[in-house]
Residue frames as a rotation matrix with the C-alpha (Angstrom) as fourth column:
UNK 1
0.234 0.967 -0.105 24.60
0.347 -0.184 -0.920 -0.29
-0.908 0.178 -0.378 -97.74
UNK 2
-0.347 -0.783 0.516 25.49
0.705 0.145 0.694 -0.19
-0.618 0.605 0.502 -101.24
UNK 3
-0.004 0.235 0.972 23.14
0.744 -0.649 0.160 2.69
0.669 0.723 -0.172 -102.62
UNK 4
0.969 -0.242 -0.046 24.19
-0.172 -0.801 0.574 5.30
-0.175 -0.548 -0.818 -100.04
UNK 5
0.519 -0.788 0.332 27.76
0.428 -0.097 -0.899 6.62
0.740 0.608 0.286 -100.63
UNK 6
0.640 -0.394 -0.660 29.90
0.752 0.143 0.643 6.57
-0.159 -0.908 0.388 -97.83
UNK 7
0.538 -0.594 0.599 32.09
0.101 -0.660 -0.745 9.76
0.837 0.461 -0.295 -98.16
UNK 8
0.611 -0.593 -0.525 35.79
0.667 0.027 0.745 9.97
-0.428 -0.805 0.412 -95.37
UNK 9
-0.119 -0.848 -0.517 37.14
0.789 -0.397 0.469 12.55
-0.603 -0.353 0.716 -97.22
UNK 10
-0.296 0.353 -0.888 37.16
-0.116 -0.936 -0.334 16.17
-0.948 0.004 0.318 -98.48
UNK 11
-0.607 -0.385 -0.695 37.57
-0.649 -0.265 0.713 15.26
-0.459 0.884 -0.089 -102.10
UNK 12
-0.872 0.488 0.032 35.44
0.418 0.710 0.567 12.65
0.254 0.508 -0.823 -102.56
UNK 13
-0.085 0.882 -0.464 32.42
0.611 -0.322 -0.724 14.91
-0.787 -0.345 -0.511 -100.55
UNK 14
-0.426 0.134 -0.895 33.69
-0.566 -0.811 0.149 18.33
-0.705 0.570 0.422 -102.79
UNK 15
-0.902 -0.415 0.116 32.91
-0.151 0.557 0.816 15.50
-0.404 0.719 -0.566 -105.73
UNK 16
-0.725 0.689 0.017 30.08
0.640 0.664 0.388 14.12
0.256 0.292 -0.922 -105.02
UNK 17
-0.269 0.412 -0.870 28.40
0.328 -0.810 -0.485 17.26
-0.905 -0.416 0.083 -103.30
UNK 18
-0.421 -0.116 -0.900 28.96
-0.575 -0.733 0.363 18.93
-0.702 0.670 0.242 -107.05
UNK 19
-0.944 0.079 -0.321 27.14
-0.250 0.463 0.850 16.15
0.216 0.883 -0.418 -108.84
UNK 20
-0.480 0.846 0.233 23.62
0.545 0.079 0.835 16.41
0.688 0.527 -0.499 -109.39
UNK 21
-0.448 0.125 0.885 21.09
-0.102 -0.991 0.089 18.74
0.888 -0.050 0.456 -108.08
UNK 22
0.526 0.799 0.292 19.21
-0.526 0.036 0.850 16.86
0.669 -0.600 0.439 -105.40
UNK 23
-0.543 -0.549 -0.636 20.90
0.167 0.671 -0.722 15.30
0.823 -0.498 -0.273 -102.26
UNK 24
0.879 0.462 0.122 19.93
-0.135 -0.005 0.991 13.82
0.458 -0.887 0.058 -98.87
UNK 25
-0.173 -0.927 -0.333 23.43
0.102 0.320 -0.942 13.60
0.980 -0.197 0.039 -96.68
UNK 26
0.903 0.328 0.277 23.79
-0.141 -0.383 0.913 12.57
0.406 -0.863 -0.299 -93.47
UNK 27
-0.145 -0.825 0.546 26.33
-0.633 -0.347 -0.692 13.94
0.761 -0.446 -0.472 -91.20
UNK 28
0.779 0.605 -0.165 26.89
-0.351 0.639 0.685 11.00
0.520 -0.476 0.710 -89.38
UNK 29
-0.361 -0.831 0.424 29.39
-0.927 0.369 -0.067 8.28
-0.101 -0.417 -0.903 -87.20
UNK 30
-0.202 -0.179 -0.963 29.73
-0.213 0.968 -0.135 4.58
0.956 0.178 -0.234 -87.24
UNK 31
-0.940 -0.230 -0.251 29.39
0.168 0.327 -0.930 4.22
0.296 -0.916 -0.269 -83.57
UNK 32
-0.733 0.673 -0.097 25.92
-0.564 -0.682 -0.466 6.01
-0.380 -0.287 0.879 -83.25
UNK 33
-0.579 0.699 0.419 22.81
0.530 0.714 -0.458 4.01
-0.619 -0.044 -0.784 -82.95
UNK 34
0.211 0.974 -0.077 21.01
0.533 -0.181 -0.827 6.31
-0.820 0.133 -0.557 -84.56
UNK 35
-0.394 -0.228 -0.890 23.07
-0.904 -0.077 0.420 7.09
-0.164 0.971 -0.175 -87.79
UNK 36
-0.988 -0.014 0.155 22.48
0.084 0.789 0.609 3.30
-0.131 0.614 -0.778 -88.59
UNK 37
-0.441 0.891 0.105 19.08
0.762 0.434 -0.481 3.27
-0.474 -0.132 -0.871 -88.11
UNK 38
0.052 0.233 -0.971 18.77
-0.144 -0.961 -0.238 6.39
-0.988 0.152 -0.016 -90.61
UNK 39
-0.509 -0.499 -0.702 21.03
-0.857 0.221 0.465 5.13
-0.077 0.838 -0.540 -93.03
UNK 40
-0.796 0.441 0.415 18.47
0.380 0.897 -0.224 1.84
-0.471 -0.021 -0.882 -92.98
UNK 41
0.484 0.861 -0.155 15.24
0.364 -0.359 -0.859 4.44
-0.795 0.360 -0.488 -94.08
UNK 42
0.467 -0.224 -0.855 17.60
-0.819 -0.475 -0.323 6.10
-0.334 0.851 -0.405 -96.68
UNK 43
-0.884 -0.412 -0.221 18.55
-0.432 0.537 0.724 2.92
-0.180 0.736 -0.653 -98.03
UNK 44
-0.712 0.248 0.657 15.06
0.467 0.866 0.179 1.89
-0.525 0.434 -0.732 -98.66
UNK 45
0.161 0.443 -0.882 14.48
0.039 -0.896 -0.443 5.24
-0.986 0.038 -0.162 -99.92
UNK 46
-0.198 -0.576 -0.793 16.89
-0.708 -0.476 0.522 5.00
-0.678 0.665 -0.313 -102.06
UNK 47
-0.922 -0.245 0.301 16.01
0.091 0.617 0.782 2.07
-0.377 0.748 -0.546 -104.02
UNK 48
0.006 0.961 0.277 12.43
0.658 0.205 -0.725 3.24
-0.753 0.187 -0.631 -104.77
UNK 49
-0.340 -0.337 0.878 11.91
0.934 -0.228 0.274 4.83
0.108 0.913 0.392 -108.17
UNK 50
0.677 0.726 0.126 10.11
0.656 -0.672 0.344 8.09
0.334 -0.150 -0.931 -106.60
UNK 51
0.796 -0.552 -0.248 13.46
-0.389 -0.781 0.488 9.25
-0.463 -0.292 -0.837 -105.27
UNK 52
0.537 -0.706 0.462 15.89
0.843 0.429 -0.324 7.71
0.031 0.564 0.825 -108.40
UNK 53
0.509 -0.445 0.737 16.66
0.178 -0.783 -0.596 11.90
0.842 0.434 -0.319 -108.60
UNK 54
0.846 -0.345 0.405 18.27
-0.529 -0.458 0.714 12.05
-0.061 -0.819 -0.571 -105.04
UNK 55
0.230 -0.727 -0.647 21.46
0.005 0.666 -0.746 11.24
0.973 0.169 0.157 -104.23
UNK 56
0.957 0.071 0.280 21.91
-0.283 0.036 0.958 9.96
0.058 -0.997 0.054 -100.73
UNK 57
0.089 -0.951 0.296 25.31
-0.245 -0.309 -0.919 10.47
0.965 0.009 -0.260 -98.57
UNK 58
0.944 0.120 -0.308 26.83
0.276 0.227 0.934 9.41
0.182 -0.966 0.182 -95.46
UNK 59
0.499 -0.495 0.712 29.29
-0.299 -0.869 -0.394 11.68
0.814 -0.016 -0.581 -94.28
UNK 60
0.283 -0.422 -0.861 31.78
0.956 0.191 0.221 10.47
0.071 -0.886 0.458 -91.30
UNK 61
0.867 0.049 0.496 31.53
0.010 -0.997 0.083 13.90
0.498 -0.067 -0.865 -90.36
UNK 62
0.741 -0.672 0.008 34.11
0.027 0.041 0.999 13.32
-0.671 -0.740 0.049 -87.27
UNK 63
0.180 -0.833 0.523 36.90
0.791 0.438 0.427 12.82
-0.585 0.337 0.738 -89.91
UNK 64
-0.067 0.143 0.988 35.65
0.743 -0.653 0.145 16.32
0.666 0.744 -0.062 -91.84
UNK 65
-0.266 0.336 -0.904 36.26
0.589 -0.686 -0.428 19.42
-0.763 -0.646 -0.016 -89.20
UNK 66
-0.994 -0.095 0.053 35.51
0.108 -0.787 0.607 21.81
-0.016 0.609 0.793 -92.33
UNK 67
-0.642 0.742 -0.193 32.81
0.102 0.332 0.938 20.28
0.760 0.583 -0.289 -93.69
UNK 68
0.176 0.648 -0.741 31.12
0.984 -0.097 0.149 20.29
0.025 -0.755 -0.655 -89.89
UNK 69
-0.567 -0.055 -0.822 31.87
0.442 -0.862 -0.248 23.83
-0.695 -0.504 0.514 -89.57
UNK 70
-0.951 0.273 -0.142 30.62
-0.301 -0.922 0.242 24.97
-0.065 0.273 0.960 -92.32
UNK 71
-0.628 0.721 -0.293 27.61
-0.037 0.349 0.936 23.25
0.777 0.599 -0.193 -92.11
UNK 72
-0.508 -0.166 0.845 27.45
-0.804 -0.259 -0.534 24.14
0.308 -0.951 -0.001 -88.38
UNK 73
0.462 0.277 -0.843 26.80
-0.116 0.961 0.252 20.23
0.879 -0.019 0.476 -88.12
UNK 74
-0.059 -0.639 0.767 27.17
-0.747 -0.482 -0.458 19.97
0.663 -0.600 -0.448 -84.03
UNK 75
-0.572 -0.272 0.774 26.49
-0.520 0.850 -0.086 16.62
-0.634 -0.451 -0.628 -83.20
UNK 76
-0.764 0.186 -0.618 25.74
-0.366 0.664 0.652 13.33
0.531 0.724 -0.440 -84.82
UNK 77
-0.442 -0.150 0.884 22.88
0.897 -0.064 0.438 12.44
-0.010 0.987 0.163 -86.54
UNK 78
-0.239 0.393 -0.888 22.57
0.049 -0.908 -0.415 15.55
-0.970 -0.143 0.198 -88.71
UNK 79
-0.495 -0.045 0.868 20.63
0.806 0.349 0.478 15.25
-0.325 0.936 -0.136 -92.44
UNK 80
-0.315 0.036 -0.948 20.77
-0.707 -0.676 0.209 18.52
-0.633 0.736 0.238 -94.41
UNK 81
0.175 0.105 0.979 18.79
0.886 0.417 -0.203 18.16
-0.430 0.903 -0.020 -97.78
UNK 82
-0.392 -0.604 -0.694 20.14
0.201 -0.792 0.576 20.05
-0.898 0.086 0.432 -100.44
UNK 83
0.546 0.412 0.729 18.30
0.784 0.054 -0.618 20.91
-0.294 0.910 -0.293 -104.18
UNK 84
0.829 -0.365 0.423 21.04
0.152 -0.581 -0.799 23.01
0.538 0.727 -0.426 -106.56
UNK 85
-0.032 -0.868 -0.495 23.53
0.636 0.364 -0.680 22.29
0.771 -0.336 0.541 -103.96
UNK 86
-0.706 0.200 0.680 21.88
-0.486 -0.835 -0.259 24.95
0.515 -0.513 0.686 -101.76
UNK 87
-0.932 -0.311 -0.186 20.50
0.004 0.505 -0.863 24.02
0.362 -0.805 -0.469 -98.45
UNK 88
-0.246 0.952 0.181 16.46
-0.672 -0.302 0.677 23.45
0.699 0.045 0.714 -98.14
UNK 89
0.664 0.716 0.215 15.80
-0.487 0.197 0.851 21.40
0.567 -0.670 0.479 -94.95
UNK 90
-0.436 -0.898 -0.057 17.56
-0.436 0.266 -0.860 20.13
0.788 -0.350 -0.507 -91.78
UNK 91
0.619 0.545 -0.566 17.24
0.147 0.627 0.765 17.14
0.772 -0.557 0.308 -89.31
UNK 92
-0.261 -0.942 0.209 18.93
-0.620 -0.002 -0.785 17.31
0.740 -0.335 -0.583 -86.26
UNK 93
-0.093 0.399 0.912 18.43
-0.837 0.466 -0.289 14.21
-0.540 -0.790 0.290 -84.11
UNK 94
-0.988 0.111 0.111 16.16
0.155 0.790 0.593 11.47
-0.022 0.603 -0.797 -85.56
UNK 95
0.021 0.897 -0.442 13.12
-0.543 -0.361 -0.758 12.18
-0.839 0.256 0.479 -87.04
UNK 96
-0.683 -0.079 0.726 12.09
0.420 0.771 0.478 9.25
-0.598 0.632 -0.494 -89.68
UNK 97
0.393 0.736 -0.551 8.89
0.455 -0.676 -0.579 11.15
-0.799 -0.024 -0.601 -90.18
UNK 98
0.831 -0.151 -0.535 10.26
-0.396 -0.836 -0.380 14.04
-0.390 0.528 -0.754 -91.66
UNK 99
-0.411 -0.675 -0.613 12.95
-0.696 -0.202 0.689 12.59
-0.588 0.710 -0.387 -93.08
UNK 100
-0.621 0.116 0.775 10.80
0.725 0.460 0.512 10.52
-0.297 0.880 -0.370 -95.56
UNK 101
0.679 0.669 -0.300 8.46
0.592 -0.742 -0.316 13.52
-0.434 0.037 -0.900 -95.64
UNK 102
0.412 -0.484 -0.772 11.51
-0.396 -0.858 0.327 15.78
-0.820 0.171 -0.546 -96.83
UNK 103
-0.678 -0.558 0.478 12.66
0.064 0.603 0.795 13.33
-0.732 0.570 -0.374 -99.05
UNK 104
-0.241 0.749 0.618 9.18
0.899 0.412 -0.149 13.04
-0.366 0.519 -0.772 -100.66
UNK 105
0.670 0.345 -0.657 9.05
0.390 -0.917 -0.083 16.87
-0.631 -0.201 -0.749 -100.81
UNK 106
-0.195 -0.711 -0.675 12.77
-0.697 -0.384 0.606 17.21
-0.690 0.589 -0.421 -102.93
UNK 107
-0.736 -0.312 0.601 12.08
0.348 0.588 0.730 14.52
-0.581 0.747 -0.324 -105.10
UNK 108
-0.692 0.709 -0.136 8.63
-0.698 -0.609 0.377 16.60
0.185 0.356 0.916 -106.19
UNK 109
-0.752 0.421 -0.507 6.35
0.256 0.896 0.364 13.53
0.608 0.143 -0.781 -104.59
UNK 110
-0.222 0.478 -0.850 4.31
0.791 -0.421 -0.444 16.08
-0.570 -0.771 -0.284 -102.32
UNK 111
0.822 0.305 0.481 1.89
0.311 -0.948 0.069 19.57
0.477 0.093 -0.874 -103.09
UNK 112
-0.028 -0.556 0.831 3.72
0.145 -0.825 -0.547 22.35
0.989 0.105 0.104 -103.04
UNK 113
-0.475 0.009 -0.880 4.56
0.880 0.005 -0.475 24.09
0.000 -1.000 -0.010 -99.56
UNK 114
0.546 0.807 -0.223 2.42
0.797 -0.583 -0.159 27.04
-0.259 -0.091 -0.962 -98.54
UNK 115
0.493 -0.283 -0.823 5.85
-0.039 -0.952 0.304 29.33
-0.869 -0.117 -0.481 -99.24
UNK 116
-0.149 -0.489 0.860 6.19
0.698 0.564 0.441 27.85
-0.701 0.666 0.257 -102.62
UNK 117
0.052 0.239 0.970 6.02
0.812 -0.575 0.098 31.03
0.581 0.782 -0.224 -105.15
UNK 118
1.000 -0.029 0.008 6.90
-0.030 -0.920 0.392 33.63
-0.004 -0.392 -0.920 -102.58
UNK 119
0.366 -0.923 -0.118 10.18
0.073 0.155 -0.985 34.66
0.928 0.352 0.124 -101.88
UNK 120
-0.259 -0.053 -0.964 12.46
0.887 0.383 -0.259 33.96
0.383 -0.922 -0.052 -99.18
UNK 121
-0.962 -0.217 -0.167 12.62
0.274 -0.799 -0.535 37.52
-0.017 -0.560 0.828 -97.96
UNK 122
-0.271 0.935 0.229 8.53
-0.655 -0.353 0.668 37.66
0.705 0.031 0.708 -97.95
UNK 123
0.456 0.368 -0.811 8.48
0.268 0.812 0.519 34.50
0.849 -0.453 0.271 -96.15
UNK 124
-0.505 -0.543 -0.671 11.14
0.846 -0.156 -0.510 35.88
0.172 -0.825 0.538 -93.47
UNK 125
-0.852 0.200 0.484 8.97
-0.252 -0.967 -0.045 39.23
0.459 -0.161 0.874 -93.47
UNK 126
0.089 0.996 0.028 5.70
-0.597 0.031 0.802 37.36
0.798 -0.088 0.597 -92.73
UNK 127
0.231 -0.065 -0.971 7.45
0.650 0.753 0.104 35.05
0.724 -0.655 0.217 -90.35
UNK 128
-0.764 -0.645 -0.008 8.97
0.522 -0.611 -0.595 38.20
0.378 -0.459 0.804 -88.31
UNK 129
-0.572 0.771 0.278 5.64
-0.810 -0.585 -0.045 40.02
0.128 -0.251 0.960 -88.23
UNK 130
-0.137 0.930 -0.341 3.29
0.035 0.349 0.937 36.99
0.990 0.116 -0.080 -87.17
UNK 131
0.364 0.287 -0.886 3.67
0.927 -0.199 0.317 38.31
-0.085 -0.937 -0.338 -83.47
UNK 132
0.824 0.226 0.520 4.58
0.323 -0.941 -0.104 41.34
0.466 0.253 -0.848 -82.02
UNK 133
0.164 -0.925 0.344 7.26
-0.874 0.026 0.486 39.82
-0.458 -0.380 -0.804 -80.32
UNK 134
0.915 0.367 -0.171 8.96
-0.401 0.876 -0.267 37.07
0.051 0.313 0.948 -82.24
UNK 135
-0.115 -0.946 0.303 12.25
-0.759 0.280 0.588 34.65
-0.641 -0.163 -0.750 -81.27
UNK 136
0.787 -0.207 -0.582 13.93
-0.504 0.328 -0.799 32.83
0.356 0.922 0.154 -83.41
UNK 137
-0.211 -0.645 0.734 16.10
-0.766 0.576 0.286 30.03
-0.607 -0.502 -0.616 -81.54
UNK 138
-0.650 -0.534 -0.540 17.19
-0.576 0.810 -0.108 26.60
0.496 0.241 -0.834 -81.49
UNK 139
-0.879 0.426 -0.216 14.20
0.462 0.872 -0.161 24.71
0.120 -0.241 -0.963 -80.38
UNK 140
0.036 0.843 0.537 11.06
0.049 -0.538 0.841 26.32
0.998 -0.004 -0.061 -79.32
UNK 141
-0.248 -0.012 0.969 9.99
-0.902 -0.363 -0.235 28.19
0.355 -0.932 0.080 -75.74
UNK 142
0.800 0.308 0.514 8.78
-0.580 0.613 0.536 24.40
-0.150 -0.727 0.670 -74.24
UNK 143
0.783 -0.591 0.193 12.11
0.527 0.795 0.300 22.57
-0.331 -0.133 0.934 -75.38
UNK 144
0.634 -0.620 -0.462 14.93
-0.730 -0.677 -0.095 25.13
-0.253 0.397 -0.882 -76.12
UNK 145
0.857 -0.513 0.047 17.85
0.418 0.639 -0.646 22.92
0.302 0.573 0.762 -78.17
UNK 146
-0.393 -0.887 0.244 21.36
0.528 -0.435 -0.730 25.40
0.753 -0.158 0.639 -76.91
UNK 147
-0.383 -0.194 -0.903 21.84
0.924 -0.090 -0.373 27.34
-0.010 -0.977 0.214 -73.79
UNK 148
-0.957 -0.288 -0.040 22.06
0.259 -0.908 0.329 30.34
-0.131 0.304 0.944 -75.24
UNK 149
-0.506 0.862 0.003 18.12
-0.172 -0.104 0.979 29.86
0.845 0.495 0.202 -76.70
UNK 150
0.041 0.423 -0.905 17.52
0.838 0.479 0.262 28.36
0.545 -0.769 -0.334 -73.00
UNK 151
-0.440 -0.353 -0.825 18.57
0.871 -0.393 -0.297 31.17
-0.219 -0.849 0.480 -71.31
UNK 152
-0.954 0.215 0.211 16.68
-0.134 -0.930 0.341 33.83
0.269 0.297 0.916 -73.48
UNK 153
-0.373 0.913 -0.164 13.76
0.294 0.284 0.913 31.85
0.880 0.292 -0.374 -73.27
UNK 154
-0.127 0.103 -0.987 14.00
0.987 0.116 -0.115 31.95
0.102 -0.988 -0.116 -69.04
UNK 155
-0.932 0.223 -0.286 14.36
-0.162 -0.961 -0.223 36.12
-0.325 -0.161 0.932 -69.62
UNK 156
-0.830 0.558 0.001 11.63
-0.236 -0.351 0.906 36.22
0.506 0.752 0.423 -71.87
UNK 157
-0.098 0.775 -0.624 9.47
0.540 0.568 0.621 34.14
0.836 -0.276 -0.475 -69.57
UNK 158
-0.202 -0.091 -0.975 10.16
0.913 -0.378 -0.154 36.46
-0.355 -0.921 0.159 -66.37
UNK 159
-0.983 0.184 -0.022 9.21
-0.184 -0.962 0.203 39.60
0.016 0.203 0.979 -68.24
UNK 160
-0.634 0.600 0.488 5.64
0.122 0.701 -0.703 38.03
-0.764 -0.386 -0.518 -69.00
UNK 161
-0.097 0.467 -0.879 4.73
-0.892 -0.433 -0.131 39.25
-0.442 0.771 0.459 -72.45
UNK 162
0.464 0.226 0.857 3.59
0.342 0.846 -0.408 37.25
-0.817 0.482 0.315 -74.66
UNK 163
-0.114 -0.624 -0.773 5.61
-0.946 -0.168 0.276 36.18
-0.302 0.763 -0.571 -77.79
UNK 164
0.775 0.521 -0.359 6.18
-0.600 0.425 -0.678 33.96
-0.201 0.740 0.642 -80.25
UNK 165
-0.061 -0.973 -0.222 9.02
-0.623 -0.136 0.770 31.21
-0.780 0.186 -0.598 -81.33
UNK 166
0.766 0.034 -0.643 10.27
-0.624 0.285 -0.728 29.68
0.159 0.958 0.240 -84.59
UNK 167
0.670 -0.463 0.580 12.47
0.118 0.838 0.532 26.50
-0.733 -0.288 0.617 -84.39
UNK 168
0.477 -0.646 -0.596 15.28
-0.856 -0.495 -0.149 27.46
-0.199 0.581 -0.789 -87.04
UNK 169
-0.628 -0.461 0.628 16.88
-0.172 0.868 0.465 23.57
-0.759 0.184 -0.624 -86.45
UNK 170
-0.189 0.849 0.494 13.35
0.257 0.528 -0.809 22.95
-0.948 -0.026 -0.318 -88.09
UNK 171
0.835 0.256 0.488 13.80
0.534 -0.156 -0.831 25.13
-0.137 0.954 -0.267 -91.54
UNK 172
-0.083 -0.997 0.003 17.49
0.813 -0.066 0.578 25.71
-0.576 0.051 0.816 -93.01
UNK 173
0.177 0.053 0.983 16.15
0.709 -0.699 -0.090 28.23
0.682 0.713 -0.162 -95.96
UNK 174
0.941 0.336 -0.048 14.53
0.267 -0.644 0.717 30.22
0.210 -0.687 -0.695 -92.62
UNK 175
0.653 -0.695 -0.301 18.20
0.507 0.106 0.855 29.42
-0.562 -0.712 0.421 -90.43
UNK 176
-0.371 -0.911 0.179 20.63
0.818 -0.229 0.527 30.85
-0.439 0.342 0.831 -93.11
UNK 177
-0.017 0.519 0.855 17.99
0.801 -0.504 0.322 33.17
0.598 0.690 -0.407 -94.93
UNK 178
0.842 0.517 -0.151 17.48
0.459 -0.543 0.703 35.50
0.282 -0.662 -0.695 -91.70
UNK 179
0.289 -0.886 -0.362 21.12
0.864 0.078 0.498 35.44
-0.413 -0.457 0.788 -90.93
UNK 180
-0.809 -0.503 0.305 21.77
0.588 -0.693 0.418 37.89
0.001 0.517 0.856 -94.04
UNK 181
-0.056 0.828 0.558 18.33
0.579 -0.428 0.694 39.33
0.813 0.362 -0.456 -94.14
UNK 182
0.919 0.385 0.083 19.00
0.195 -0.628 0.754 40.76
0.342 -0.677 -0.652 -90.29
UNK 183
0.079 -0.990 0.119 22.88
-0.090 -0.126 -0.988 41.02
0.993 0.067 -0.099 -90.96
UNK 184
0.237 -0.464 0.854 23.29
-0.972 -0.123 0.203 39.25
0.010 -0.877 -0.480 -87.60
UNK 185
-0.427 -0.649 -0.630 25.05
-0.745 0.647 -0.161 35.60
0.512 0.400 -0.760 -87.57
UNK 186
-0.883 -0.462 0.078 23.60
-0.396 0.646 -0.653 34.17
0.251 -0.607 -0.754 -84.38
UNK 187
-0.007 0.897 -0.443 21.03
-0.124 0.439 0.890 32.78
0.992 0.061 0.109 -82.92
UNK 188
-0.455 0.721 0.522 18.99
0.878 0.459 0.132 33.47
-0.145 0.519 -0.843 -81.00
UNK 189
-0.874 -0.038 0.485 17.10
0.255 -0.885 0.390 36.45
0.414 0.464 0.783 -82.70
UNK 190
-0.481 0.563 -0.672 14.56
0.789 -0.057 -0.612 38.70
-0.383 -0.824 -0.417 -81.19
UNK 191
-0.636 0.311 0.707 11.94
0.506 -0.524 0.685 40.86
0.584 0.793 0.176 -83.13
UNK 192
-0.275 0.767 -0.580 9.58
0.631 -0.311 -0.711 43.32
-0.725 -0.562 -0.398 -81.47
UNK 193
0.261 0.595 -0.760 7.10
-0.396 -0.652 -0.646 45.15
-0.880 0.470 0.065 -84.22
UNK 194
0.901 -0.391 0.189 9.29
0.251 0.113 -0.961 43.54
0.354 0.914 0.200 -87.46
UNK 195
0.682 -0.688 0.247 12.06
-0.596 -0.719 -0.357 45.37
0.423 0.096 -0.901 -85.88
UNK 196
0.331 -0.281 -0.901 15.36
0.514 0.854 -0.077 43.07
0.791 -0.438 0.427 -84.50
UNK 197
0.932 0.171 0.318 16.22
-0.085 -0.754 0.652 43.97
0.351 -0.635 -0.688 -81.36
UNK 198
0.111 -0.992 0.054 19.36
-0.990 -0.116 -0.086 41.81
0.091 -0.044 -0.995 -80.94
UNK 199
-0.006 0.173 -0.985 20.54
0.116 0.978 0.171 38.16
0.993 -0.113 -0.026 -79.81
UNK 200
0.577 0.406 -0.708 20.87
0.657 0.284 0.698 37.13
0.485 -0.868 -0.103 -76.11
UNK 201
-0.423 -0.776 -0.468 23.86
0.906 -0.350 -0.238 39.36
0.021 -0.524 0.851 -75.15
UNK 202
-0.739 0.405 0.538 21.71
-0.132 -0.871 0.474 42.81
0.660 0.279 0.697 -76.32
UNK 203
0.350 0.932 0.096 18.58
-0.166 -0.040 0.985 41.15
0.922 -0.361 0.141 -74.11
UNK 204
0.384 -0.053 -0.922 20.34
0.910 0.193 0.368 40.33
0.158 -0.980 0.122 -71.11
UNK 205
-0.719 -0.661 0.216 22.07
0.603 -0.747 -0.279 44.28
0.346 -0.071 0.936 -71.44
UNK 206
-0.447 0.849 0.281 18.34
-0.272 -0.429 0.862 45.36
0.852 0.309 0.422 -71.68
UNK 207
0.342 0.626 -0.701 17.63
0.343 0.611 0.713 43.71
0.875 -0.484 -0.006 -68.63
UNK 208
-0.228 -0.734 -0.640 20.82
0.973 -0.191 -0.128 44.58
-0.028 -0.652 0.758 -66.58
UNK 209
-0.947 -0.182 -0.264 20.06
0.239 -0.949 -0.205 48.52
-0.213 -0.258 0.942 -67.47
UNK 210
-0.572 0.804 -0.163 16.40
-0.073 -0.248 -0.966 48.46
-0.817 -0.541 0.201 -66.97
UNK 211
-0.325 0.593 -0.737 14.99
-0.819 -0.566 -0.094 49.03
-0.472 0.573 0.670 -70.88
UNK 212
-0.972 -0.001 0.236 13.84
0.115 0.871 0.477 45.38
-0.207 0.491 -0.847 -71.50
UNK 213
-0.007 0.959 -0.285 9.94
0.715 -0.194 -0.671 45.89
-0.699 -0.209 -0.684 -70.28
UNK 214
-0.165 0.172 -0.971 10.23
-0.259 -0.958 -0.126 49.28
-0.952 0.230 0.203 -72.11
UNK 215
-0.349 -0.234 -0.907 11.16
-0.867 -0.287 0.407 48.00
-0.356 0.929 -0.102 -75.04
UNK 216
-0.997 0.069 0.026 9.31
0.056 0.937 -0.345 45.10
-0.048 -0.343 -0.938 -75.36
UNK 217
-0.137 0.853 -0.503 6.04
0.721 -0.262 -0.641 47.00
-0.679 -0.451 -0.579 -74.38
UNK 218
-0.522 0.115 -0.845 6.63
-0.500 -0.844 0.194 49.81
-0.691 0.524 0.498 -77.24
């Protein structure tokens, strides 16, 4: 596919990563039905003059352990879009949809989003306070995406409060923005009033010594 750039090593990613401001990259494999069948929509993305400002990547992640770590890229396909080299939406799976919908969104070919002119740390405040409990995981409470989010969800569902979740796979600003904004790395995160309460190891402690329900219920 000659307008996607095939990238097998660090130097040629650090390269092309650092040249220009807009990229689509996917963190892909050669074996995987569904990288090709990405890399097929982002090659007839790429040749349309609405997205001349993106540059589109294909990453053999498997050959890059850095590059997957830091990009906590955990299985193939994964397309991160990036605008100033800084990370503003993330596919994990296949989703054709949204990726031409993100694509149409960094090249400026879409209205604004609804958190365009706020900042992140208003958007993570209003996203923290639209319940009174709110989690913050890897999928959502009907399809959890990691154990860890599966297994909070199963507490969360045996207490019976009602709450709220946010898909983090689903917005990267959100997924890396919250990390420093609630100086806690993991996922998944738990809010009760605005306030965090912890990730799954702090709620299952709460559970084991009696003050989940309490807290929760304050």
């Amino acid at each position: 596919m000659p307008n996607i750039t095939l990238i097998e090593n660090a130097d040629s990613y650090k390269t092309q990563f650092n040249s220009g401001n807009q990229h689509v990259i996917l963190y892909g494999a050669e074996w995987a039905e569904q990288c090709q069948q990405i890399l097929t929509v982002m090659e007839q993305l790429s040749k349309q003059d609405a997205y001349k400002s993106i540059k589109f990547l294909n990453v053999a992640i498997e050959e890059l352990p850095e590059i997957a770590k830091q990009h906590e890229i955990e299985a193939v396909p994964t397309v991160i879009c990036f605008q100033n080299q800084k990370a503003v939406h993330r596919i994990d799976g296949i989703d054709i949809a949204d990726l031409t919908n993100a694509c149409k969104t960094l090249a400026g070919a879409t209205e604004a989003t609804e958190s365009k002119g706020n900042s992140l740390e208003d958007r993570l405040k209003a996203l923290i306070n639209k319940s009174k409990i709110m989690v913050f995981m890897k999928g959502n409470r009907e399809a959890p995406k990691c154990g860890f989010s599966r297994t909070l969800i199963q507490i969360m569902n045996e207490t019976g409060v009602q709450y709220e979740t946010f898909d983090i796979l689903q917005d990267e600003e959100v997924r890396q923005g919250l990390k420093t904004y609630s100086d806690w790395p993991t996922y998944p995160q738990v809010y009760v009033k605005g306030e965090l309460q912890g990730g799954l190891d702090i709620i299952k402690e709460m559970k084991e010594n009696g003050e989940l329900m309490g807290v929760l219920n304050g």
